[in-house]
N, C-alpha and C positions, 0 to 999 in steps of 0.2 A: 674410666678415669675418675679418680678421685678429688672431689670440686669440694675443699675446708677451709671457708672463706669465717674468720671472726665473726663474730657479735660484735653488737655496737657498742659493747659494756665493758668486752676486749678491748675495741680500739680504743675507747677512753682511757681503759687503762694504759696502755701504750704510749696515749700520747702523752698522760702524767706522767711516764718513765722519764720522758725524755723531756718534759717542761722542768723536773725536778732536778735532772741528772744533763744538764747541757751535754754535749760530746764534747771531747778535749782531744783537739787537730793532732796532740804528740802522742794521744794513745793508740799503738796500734795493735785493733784487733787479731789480725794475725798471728802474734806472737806467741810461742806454743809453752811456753813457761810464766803464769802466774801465780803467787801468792792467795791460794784461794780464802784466807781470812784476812786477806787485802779489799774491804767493804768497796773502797773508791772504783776499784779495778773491775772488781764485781757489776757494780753500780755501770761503770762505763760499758762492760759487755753486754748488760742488758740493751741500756741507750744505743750501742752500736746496732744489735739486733732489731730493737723497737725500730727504730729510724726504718732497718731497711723493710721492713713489712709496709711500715706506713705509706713508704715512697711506692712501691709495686703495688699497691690501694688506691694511692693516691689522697692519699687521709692525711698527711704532715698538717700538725697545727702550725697554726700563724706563725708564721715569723721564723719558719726553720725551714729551710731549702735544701 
């Protein structure tokens, strides 16, 4: 089994993703068509990913649920 748990310098970075880039409730990740020189969209797919690492860690910074 392969056990690839971040660095602590990862998660920090992670959690700036998502202190910089909030998630926006109307974007949805799912969607199989974006503008990939659309930065926001960009920005939001990271934050969606960030979030979900952080949550299965259990790392969310403050104040993001």
């Amino acid at each position: 089994m392969n056990n690839c748990s971040p660095s602590e310098e990862e998660i920090i970075e992670l959690q700036n993703i998502l202190r910089n880039h909030p998630i926006d409730p109307d974007f949805d990740p799912n969607a199989l068509e974006y503008d990939c020189k659309d930065l926001n969209k960009l920005n939001q797919m990271a934050a969606h990913l960030a979030y979900d690492v952080l949550k299965n860690l259990g790392r969310l910074p403050d104040g993001v649920e």
